[in-house]
Short mmCIF file of the C-alpha atoms (twelve columns), coordinates in Angstrom:
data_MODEL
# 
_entry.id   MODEL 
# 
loop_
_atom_site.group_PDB 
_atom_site.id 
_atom_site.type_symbol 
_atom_site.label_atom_id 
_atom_site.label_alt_id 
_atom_site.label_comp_id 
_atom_site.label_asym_id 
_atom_site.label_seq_id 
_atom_site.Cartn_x 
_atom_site.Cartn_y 
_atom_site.Cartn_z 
_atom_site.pdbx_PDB_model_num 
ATOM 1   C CA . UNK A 1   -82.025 224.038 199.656 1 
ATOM 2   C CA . UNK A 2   -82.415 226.007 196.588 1 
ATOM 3   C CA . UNK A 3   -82.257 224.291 193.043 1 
ATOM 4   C CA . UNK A 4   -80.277 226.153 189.705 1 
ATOM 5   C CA . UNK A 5   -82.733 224.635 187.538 1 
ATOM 6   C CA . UNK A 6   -81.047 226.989 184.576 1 
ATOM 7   C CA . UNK A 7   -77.633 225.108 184.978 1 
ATOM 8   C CA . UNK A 8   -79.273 222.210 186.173 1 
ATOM 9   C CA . UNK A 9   -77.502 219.792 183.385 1 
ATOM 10  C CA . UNK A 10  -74.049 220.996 184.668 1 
ATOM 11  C CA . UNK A 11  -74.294 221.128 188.468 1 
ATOM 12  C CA . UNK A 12  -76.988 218.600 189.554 1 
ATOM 13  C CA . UNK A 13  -78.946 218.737 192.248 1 
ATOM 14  C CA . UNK A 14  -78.134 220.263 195.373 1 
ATOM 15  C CA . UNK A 15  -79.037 217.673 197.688 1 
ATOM 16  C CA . UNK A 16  -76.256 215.655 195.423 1 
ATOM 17  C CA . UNK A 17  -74.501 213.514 198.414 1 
ATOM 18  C CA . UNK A 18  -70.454 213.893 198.587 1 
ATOM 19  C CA . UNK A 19  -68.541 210.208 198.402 1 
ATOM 20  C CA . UNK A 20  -66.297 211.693 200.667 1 
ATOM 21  C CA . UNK A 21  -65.814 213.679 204.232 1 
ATOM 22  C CA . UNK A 22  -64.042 217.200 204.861 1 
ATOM 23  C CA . UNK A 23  -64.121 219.065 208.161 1 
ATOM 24  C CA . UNK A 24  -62.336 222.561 208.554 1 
ATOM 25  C CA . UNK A 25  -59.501 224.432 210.164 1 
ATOM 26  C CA . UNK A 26  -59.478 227.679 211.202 1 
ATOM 27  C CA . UNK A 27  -56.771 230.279 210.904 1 
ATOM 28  C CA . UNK A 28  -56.813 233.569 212.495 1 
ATOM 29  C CA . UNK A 29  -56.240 236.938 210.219 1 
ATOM 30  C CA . UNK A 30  -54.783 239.155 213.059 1 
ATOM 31  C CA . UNK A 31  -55.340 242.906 213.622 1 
ATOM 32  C CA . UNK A 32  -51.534 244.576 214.632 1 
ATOM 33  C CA . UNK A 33  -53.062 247.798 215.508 1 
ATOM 34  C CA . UNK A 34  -55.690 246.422 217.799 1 
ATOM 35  C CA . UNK A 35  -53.484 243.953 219.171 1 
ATOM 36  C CA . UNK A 36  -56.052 241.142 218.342 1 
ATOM 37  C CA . UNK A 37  -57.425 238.462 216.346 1 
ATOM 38  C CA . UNK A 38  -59.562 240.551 213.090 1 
ATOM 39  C CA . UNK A 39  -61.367 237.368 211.541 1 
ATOM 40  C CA . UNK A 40  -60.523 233.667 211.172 1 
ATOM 41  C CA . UNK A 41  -60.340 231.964 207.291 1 
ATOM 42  C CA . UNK A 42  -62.422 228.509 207.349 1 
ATOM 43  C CA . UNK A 43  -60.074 226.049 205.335 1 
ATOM 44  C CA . UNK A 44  -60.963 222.759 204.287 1 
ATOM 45  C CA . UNK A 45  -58.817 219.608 205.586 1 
ATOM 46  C CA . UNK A 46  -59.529 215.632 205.355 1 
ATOM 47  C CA . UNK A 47  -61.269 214.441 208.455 1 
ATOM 48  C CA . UNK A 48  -58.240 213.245 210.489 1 
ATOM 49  C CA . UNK A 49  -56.841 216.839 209.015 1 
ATOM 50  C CA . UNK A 50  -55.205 215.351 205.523 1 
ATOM 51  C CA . UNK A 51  -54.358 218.390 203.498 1 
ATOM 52  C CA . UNK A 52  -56.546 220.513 201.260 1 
ATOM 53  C CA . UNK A 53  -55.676 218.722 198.312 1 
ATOM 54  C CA . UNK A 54  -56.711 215.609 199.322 1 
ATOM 55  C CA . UNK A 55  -60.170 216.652 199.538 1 
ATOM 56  C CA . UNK A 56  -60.030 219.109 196.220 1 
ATOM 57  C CA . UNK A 57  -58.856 216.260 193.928 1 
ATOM 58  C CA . UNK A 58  -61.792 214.529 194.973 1 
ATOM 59  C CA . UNK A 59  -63.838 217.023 193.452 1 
ATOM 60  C CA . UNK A 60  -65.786 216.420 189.864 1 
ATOM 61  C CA . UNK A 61  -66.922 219.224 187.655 1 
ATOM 62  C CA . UNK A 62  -70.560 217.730 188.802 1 
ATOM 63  C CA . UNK A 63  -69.495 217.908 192.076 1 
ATOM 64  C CA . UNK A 64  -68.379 221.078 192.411 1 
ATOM 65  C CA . UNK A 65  -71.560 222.966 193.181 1 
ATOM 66  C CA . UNK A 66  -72.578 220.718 195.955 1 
ATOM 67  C CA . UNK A 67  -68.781 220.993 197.558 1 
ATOM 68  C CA . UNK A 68  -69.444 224.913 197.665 1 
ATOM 69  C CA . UNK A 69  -72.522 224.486 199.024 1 
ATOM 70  C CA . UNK A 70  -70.851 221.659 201.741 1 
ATOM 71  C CA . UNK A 71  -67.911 223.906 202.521 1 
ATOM 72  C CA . UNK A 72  -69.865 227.130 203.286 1 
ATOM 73  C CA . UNK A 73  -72.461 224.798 205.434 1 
ATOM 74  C CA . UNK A 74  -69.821 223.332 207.124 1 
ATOM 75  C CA . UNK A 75  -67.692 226.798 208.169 1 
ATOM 76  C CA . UNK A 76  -70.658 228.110 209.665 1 
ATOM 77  C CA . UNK A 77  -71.788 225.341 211.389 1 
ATOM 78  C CA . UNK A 78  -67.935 224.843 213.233 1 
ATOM 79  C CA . UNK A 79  -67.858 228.737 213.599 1 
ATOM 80  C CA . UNK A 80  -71.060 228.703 215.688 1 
ATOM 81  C CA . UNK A 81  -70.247 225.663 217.658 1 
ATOM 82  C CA . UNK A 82  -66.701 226.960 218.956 1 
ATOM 83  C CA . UNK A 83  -68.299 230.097 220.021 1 
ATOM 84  C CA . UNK A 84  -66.463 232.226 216.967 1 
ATOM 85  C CA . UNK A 85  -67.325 235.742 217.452 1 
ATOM 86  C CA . UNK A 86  -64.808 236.931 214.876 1 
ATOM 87  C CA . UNK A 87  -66.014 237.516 211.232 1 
ATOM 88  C CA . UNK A 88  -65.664 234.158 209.110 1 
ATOM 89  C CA . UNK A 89  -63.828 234.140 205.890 1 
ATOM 90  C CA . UNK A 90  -65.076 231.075 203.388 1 
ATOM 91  C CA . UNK A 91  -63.450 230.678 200.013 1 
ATOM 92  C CA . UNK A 92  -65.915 230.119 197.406 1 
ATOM 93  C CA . UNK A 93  -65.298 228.725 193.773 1 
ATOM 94  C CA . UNK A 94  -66.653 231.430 191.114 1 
ATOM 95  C CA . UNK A 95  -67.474 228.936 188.483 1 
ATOM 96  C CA . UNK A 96  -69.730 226.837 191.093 1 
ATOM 97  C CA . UNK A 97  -72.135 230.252 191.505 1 
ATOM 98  C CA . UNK A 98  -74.704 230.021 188.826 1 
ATOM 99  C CA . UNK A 99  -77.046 232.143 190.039 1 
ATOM 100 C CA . UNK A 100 -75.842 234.444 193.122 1 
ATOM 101 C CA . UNK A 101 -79.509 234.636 194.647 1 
ATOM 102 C CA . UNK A 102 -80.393 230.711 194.381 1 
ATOM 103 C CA . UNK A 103 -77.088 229.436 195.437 1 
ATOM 104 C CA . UNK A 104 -76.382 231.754 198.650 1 
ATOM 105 C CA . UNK A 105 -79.787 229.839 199.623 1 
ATOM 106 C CA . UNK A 106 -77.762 227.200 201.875 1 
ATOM 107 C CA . UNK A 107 -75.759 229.931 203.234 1 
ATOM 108 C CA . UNK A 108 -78.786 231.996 204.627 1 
ATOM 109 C CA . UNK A 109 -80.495 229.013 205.826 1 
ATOM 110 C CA . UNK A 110 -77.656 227.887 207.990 1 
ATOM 111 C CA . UNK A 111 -77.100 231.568 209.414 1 
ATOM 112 C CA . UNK A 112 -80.920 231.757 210.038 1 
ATOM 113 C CA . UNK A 113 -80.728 227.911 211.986 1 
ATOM 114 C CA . UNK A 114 -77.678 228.498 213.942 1 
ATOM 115 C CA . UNK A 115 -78.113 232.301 214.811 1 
ATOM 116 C CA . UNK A 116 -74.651 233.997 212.443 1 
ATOM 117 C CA . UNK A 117 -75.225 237.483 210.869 1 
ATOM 118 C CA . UNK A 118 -74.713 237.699 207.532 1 
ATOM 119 C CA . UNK A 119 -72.279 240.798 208.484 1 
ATOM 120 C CA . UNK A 120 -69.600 238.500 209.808 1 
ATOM 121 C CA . UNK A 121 -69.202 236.320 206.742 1 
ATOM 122 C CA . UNK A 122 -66.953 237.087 204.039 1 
ATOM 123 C CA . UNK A 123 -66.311 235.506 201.225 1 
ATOM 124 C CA . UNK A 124 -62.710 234.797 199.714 1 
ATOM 125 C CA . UNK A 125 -62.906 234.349 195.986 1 
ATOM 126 C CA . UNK A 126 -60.678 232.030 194.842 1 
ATOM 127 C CA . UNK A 127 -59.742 230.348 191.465 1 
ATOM 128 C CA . UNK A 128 -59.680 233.487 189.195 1 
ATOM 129 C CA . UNK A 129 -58.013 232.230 186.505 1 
ATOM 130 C CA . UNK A 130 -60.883 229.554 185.857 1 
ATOM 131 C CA . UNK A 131 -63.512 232.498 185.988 1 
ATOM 132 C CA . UNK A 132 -64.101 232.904 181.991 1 
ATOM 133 C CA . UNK A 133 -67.070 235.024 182.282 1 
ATOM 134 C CA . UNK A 134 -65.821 238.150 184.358 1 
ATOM 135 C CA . UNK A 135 -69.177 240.104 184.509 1 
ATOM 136 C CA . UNK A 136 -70.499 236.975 186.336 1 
ATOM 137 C CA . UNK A 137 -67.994 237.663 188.458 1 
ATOM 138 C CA . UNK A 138 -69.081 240.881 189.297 1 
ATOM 139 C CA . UNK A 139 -72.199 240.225 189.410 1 
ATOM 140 C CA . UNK A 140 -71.710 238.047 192.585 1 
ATOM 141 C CA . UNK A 141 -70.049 240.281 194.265 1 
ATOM 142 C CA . UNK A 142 -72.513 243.409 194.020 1 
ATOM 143 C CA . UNK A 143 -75.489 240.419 194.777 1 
ATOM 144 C CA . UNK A 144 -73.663 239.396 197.634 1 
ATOM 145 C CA . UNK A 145 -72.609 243.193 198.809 1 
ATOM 146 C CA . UNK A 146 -76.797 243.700 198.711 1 
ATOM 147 C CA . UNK A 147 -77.174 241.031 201.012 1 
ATOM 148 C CA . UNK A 148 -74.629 241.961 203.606 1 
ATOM 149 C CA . UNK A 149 -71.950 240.037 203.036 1 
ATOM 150 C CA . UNK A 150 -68.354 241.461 202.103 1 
ATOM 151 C CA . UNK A 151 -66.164 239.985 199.572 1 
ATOM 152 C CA . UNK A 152 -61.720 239.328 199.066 1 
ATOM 153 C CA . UNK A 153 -60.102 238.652 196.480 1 
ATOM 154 C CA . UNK A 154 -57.141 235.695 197.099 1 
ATOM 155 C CA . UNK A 155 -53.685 235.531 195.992 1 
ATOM 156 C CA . UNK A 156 -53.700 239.340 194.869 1 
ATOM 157 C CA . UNK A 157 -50.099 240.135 192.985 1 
ATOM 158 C CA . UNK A 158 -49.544 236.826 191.470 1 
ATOM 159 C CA . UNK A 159 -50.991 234.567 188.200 1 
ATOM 160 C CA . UNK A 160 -54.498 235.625 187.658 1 
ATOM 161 C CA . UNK A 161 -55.778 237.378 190.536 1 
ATOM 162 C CA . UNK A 162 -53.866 240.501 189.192 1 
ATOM 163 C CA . UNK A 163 -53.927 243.887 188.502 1 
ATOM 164 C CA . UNK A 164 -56.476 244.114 185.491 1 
ATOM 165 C CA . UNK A 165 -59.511 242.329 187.590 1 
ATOM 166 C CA . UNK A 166 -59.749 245.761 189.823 1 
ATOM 167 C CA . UNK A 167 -61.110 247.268 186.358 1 
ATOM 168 C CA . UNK A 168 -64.143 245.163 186.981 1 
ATOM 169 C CA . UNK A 169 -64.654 244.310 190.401 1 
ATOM 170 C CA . UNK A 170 -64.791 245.932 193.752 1 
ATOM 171 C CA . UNK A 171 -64.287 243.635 196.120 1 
ATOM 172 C CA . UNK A 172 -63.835 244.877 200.317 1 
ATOM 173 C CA . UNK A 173 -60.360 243.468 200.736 1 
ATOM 174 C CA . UNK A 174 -57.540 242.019 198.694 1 
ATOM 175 C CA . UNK A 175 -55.502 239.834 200.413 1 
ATOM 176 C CA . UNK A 176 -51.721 239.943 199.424 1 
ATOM 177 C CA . UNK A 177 -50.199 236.950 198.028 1 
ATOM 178 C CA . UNK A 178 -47.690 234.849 199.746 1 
ATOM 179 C CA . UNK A 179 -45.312 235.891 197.017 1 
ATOM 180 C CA . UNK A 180 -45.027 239.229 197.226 1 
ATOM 181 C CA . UNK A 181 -44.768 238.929 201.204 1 
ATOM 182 C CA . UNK A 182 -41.994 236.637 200.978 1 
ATOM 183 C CA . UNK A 183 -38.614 238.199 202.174 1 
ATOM 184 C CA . UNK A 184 -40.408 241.481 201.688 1 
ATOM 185 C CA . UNK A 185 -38.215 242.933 205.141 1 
ATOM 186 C CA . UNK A 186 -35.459 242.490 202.408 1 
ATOM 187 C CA . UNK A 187 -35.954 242.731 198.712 1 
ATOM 188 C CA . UNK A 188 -36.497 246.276 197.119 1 
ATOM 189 C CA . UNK A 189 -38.479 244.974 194.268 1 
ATOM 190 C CA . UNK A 190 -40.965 243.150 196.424 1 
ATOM 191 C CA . UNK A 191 -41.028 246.541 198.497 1 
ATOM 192 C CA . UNK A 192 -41.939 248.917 195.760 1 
ATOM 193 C CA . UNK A 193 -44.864 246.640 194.553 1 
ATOM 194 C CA . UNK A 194 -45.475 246.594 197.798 1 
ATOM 195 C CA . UNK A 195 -46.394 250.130 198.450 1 
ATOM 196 C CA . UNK A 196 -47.655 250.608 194.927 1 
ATOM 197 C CA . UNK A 197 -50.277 248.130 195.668 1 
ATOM 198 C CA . UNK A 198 -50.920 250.171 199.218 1 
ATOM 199 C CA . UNK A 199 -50.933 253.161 197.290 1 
ATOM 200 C CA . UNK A 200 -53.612 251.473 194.807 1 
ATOM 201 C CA . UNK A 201 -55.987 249.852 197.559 1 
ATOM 202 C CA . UNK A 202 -56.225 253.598 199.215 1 
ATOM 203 C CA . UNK A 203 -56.807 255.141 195.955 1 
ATOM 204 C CA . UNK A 204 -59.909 252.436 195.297 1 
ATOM 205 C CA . UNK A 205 -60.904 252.712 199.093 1 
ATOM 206 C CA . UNK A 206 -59.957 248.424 199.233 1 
ATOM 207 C CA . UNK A 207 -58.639 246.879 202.474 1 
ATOM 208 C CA . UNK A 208 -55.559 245.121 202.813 1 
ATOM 209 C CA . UNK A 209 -54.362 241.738 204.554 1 
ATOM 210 C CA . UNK A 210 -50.971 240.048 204.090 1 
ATOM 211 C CA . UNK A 211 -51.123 236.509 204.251 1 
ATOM 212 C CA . UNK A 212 -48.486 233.769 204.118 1 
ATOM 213 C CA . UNK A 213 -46.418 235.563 207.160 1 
ATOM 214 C CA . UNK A 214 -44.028 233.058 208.075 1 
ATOM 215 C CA . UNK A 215 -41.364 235.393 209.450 1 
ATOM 216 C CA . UNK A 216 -41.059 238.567 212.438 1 
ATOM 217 C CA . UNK A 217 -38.917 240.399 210.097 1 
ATOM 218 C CA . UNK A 218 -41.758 240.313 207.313 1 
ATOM 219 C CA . UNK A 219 -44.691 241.245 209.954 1 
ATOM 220 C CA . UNK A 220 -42.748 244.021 211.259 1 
ATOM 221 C CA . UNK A 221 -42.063 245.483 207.678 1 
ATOM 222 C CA . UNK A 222 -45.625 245.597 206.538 1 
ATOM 223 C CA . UNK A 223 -47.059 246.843 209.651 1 
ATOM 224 C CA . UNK A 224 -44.514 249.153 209.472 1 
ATOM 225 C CA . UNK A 225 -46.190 250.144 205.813 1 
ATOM 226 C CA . UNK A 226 -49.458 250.347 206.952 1 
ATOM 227 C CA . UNK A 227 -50.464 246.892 206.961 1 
ATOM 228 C CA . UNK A 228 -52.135 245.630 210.448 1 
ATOM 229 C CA . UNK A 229 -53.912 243.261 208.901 1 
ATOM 230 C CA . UNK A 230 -52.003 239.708 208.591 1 
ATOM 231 C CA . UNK A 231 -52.148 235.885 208.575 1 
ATOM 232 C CA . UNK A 232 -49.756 233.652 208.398 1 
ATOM 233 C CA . UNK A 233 -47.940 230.376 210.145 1 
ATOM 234 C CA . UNK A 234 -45.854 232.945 211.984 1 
ATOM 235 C CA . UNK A 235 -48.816 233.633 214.188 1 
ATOM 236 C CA . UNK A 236 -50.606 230.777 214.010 1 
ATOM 237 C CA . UNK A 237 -50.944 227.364 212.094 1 
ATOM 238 C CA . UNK A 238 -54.335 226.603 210.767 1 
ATOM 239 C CA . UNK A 239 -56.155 224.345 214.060 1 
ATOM 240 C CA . UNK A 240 -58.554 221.800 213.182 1 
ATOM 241 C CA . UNK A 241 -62.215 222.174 214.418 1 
ATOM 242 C CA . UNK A 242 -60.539 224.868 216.896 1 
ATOM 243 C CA . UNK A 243 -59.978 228.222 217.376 1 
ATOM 244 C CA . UNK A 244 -57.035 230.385 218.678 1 
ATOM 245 C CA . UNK A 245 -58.187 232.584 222.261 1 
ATOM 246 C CA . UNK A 246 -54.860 233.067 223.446 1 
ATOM 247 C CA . UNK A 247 -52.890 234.263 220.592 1 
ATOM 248 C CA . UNK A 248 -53.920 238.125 221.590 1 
ATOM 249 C CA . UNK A 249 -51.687 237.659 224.123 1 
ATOM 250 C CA . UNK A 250 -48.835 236.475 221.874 1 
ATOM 251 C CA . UNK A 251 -49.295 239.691 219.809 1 
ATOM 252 C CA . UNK A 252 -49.102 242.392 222.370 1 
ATOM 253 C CA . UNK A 253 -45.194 243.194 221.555 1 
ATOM 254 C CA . UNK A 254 -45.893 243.690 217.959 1 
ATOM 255 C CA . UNK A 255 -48.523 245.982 218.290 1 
ATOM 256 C CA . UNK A 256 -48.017 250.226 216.738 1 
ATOM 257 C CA . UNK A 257 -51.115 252.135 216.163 1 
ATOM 258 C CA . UNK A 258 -51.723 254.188 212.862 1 
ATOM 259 C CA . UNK A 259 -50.392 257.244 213.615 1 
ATOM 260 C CA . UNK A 260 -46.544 255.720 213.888 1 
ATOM 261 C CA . UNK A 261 -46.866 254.687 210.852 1 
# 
């Protein structure tokens, strides 16, 4: 595993061993249009599946790196053994990147060992309002975009993953925040930011997903706008070590191809 001997004082080694366990859950980011599951998000859970915060709190600033490093490992790893043939989506910390092309060396070395394509991981960033140094920022996602992989960027619409960060960055998707989804079947305000942000990810050629669905009403509204792409308890809870092969079933009624729209 590689070594950031340039920030060596602030994340350690790699090989740093975690005083605690994680496993992961995955939850499915559904396709409306295609009637299907699109990708699955790798989230991290306790190893008897205690909540993400358990594990989080857990992590020291010297810790950090190495937790990246675990949590990407670890996705992949799951992924291949459940027989995931659905892109992977794996949050990553900004702050615990030091160096894009020394610290994606775990990644490619697990893809390489268990046989995953590099096209069928992308990577959620997460945490924006810690990132300080935004042309770091960017400069992991064009390093990462070189290599094959395809960036999102979380919790779009609400605290700091906003509006001015599309100035700098280009990531592949944003991925709506919970809070603008909420009750969107039936609040005009959410609805016009809504389909100003729609109008904004055309313009800059930047997919959508909706995430935090927890009700039919809200799914049917934003597919209704455009948005196929979704995730959210209402279609499925995040399973631990396991994936979801029936749901495709489940989402046959709520399927309308583009052209309705």
């Amino acid at each position: 595993m590689a070594r950031c001997a340039r920030h060596d004082h602030a994340c350690g080694r790699c090989d740093t061993p975690l005083p605690f366990d994680f496993t992961m859950a995955f939850q499915p980011i559904v396709d409306l249009e295609a009637g299907g599951i699109r990708a699955y998000e790798a989230l991290v859970r306790g190893p008897q599946g205690e909540s993400a915060g358990s594990v989080i709190n857990q992590v020291t600033d010297r810790l950090m790196y190495r937790f990246d490093q675990a949590c990407r490992v670890k996705a992949i790893e799951l992924a291949s053994h459940l027989g995931m043939r659905e892109p992977l989506s794996i949050n990553f910390l900004p702050n615990a990147v030091y160096e894009p092309e020394a610290c994606i060396q775990a990644t490619l070395e697990v893809c390489e060992r268990v046989g995953w394509p590099i096209e069928r991981i992308n990577f959620e960033i997460t945490e924006t309002e810690r990132v300080k140094d935004r042309q770091h920022l960017r400069s992991i996602i064009d390093a990462y975009r070189a290599m094959g992989f395809t960036t999102a960027l979380d919790d779009f619409g609400t605290g700091y993953a906003n509006l001015d960060l599309l100035t700098d960055l280009q990531p592949d998707t944003l991925k709506l925040d919970r809070e603008l989804v909420r009750d969107c079947d039936r609040d005009r305000r959410r609805q016009a930011i809504v389909r100003g942000v729609i109008r904004l990810a055309a313009e800059l050629e930047i997919q959508l997903v909706a995430e935090g669905i927890e009700r039919e009403a809200e799914a049917l509204w934003l597919r209704d706008q455009g948005i196929f792409l979704q995730q959210g308890f209402f279609f499925a809870r995040p399973a631990l070590e396991a994936l979801h092969p029936q749901l495709a079933e489940r989402l046959t009624p709520y399927r309308r191809t583009a052209s309705h729209s």
